[in-house]
BABARO-475592 format. One line per field, with one value per atom (N, C-alpha, C): residue in one letter; residue number from 1; x negated, y negated, z negated; chain. Coordinates in steps of 0.1 Angstrom, whole numbers, plus 2048, in hexadecimal, padded with zeros to 3 digits. Last residue first. Layout:
residues N
code	[A,...]
pos	[NUM,...]
xx	[X,...]
yy	[Y,...]
zz	[Z,...]
unit	[A,...]
end
This chain:
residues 116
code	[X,X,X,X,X,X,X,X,X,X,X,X,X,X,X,X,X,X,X,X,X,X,X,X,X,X,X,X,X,X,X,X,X,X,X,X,X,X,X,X,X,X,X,X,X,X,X,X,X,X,X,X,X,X,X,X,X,X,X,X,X,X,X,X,X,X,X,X,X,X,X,X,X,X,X,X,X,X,X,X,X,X,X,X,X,X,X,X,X,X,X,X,X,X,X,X,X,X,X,X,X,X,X,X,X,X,X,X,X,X,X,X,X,X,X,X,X,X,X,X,X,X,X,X,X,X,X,X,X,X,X,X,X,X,X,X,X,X,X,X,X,X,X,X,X,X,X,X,X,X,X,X,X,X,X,X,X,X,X,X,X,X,X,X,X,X,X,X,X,X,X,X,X,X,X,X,X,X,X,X,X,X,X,X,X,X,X,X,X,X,X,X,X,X,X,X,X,X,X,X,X,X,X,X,X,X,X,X,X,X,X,X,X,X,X,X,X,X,X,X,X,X,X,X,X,X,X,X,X,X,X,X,X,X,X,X,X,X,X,X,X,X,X,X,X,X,X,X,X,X,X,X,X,X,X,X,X,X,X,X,X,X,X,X,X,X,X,X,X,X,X,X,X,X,X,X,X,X,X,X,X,X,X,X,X,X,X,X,X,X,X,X,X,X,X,X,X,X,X,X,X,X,X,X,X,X,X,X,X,X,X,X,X,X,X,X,X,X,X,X,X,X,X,X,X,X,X,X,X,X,X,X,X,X,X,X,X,X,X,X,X,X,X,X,X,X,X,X]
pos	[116,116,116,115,115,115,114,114,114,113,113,113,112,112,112,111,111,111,110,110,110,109,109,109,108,108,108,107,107,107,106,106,106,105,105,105,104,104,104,103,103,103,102,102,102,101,101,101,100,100,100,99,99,99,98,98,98,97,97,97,96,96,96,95,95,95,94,94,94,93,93,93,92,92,92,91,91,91,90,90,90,89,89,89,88,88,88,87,87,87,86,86,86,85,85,85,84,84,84,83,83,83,82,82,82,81,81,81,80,80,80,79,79,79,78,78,78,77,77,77,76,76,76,75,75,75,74,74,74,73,73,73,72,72,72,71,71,71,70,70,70,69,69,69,68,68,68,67,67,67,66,66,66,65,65,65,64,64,64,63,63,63,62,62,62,61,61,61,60,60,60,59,59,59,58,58,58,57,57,57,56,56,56,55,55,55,54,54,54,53,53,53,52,52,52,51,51,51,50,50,50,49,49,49,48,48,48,47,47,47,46,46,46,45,45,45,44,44,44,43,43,43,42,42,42,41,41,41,40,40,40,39,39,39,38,38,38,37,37,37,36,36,36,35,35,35,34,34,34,33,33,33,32,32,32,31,31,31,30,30,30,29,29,29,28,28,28,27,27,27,26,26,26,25,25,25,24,24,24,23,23,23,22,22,22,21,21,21,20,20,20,19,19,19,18,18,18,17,17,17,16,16,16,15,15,15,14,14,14,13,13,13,12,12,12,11,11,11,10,10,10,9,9,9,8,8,8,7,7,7,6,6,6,5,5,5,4,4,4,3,3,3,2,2,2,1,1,1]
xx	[AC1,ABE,AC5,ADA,ACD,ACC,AD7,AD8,AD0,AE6,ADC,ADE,AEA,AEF,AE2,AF4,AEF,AF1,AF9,B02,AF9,AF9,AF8,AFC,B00,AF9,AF2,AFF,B06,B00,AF9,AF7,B01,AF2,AFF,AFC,AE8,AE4,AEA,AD8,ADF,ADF,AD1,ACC,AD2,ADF,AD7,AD1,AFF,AF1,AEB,B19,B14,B07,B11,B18,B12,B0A,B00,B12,B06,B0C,B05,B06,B01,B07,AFC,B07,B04,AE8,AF0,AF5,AE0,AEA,AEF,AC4,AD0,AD3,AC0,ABD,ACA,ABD,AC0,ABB,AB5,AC2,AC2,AA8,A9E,AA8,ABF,AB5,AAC,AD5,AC8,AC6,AF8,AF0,AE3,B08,B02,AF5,B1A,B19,B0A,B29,B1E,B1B,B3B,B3A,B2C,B3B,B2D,B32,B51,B4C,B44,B5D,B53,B51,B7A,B6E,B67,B8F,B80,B78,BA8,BA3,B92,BA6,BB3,BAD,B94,B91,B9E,B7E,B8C,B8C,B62,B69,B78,B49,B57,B5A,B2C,B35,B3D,B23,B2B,B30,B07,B0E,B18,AFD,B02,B09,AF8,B01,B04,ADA,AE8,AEC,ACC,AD7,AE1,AB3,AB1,AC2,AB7,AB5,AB6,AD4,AC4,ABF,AEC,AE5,AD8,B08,AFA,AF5,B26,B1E,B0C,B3C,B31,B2A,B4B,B4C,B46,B41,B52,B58,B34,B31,B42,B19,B27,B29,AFB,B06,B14,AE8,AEF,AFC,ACE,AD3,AE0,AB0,AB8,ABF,A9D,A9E,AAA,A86,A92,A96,A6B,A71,A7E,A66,A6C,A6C,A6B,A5D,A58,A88,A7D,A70,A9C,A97,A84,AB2,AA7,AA2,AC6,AC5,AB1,AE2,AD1,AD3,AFC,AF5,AE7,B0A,B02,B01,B24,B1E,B14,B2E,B21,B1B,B4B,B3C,B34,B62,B5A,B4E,B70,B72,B68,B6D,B65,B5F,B7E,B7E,B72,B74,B74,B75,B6B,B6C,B6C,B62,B6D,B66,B5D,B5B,B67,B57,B5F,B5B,B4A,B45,B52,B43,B4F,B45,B3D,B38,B40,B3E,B45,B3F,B2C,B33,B37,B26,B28,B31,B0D,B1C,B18,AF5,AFE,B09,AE9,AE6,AF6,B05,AFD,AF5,B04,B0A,AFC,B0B,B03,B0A,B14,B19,B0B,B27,B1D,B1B,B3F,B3F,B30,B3A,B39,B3A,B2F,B2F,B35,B3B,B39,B3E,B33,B32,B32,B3F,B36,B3A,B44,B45,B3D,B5D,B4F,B4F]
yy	[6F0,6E1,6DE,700,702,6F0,718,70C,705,735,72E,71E,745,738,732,765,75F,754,76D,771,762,788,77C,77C,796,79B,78F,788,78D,795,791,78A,78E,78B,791,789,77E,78A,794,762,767,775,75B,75B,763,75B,74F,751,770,76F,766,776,77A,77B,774,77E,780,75F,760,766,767,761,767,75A,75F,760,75D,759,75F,750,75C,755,751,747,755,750,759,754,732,73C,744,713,721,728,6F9,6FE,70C,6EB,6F3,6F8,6E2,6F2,6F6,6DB,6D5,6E5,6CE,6D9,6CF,6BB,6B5,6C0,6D1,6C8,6C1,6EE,6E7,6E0,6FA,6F0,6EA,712,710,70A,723,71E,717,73C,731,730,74C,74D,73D,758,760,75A,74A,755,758,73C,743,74B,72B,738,73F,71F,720,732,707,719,716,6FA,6FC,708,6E9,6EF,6F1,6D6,6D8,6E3,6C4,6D2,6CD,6AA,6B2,6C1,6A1,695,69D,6B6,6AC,6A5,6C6,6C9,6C0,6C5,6C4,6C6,6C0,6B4,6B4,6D8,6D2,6C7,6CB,6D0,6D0,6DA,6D3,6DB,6D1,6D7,6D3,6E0,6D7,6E0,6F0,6E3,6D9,709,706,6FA,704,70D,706,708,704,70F,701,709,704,701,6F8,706,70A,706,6FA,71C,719,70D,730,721,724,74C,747,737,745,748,746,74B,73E,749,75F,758,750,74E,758,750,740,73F,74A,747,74B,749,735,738,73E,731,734,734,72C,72D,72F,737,72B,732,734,739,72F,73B,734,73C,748,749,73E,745,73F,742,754,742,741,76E,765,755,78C,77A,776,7A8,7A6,792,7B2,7BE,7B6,795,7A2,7B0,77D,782,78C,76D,773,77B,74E,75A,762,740,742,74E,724,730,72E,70B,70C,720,6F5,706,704,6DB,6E1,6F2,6CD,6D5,6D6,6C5,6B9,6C0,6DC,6CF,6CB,6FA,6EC,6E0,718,70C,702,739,72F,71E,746,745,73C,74C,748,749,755,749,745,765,765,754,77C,771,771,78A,78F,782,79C,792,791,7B3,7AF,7A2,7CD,7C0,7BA,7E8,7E4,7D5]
zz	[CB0,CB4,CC0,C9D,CA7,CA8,C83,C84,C8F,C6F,C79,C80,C53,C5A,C67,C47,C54,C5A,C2D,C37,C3F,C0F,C1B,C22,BFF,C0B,C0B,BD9,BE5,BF5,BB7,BC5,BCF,B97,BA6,BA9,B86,B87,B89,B7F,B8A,B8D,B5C,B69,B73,B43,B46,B54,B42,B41,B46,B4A,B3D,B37,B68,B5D,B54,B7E,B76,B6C,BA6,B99,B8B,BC3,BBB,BAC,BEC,BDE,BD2,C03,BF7,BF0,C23,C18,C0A,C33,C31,C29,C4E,C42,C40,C57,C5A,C54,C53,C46,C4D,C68,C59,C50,C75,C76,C6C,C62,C68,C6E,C5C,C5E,C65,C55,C58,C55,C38,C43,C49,C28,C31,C39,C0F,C18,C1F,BFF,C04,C0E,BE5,BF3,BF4,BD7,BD3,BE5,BCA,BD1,BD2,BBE,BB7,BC3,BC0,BCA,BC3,BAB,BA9,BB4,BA7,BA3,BA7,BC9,BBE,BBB,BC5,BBF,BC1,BD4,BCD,BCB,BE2,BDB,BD7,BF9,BF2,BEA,C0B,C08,BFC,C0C,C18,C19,BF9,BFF,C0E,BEF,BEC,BF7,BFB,C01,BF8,BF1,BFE,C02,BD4,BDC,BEB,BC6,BCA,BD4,BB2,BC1,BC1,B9E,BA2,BB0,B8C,B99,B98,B6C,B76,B83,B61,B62,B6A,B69,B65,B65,B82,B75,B71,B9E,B99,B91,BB3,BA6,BA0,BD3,BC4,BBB,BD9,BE0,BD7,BD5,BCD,BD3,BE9,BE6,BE0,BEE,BED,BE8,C07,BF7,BF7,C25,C1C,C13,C3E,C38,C30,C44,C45,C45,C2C,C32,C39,C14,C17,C2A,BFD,C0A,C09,BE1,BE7,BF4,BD0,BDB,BDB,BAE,BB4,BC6,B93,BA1,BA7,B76,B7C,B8A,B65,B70,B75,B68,B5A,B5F,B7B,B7B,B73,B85,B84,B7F,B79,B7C,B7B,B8F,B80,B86,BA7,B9C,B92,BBB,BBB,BAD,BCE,BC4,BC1,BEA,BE4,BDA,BF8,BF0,BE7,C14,C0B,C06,C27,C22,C17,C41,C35,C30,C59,C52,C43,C6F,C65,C61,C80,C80,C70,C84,C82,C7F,C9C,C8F,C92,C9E,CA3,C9C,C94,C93,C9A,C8E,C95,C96,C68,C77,C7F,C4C,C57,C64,C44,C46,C4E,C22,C2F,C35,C06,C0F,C1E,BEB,BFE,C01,BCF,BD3,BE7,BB6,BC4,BC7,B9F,BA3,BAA,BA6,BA9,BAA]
unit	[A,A,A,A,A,A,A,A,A,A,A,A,A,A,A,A,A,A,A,A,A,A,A,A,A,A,A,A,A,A,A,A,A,A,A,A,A,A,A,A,A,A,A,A,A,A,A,A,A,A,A,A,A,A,A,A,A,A,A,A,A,A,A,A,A,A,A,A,A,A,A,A,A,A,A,A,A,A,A,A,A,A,A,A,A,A,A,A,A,A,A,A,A,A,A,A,A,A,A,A,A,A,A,A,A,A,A,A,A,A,A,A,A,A,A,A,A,A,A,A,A,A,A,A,A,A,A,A,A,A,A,A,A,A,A,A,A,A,A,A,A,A,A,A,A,A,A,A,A,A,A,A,A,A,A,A,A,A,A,A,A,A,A,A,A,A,A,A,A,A,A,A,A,A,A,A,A,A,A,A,A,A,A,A,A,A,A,A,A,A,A,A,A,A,A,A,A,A,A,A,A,A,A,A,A,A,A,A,A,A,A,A,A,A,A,A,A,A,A,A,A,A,A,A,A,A,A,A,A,A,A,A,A,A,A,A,A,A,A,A,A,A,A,A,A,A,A,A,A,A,A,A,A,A,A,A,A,A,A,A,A,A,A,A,A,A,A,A,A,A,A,A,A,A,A,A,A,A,A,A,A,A,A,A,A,A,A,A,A,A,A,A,A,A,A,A,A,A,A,A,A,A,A,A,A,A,A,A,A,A,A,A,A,A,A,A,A,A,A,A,A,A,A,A,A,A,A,A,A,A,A,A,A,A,A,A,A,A,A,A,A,A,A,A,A,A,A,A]
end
């Protein structure tokens, strides 16, 4: 079965930081295009940043403070997060785009809260 299973969320303090891990499983992922999101309640989902075999990108609200990486030899993608806010609490997904132009594996999520 191929899935996707985030973790690494948790409560954290402004200014802390989390690291989020997305493991991938039923098939290699290296050639994939994984990205993040977060859903914040009562939010739309937000597009967060992507990593593809050669390149990264961020969205504006989380350059110079989120990170992306993959290593492929473990099938998994990480979601370095620093200089957390409280407006960053939300559910964190992970995502990927198989064999197709739009993200179509997801993951649960997994729960970043962020207090003042």
């Amino acid at each position: 079965q191929v899935q996707l299973v985030e973790s690494g969320g948790g409560l954290v303090q402004a200014g802390g930081s989390l690291r989020l891990s997305c493991a991938a499983s039923g098939r290699t992922f290296s050639s994939y295009t994984m990205g993040w999101f977060r859903q914040a309640p009562g939010k739309e989902r937000e597009f967060l940043t992507r990593i593809s075999w050669t390149s990264t990108y961020y969205a504006d609200s989380v350059k110079g403070r989120f990170t992306i990486s993959r290593d492929n030899a473990k099938n998994t993608v990480y979601l370095q997060m620093n200089s957390l806010k409280p407006e960053d609490t939300a559910v964190y997904y992970c995502a990927a785009k198989i064999s197709s132009n739009t993200y179509n594996l997801w993951g649960q999520g997994t729960q970043v809260t962020v207090s003042s």
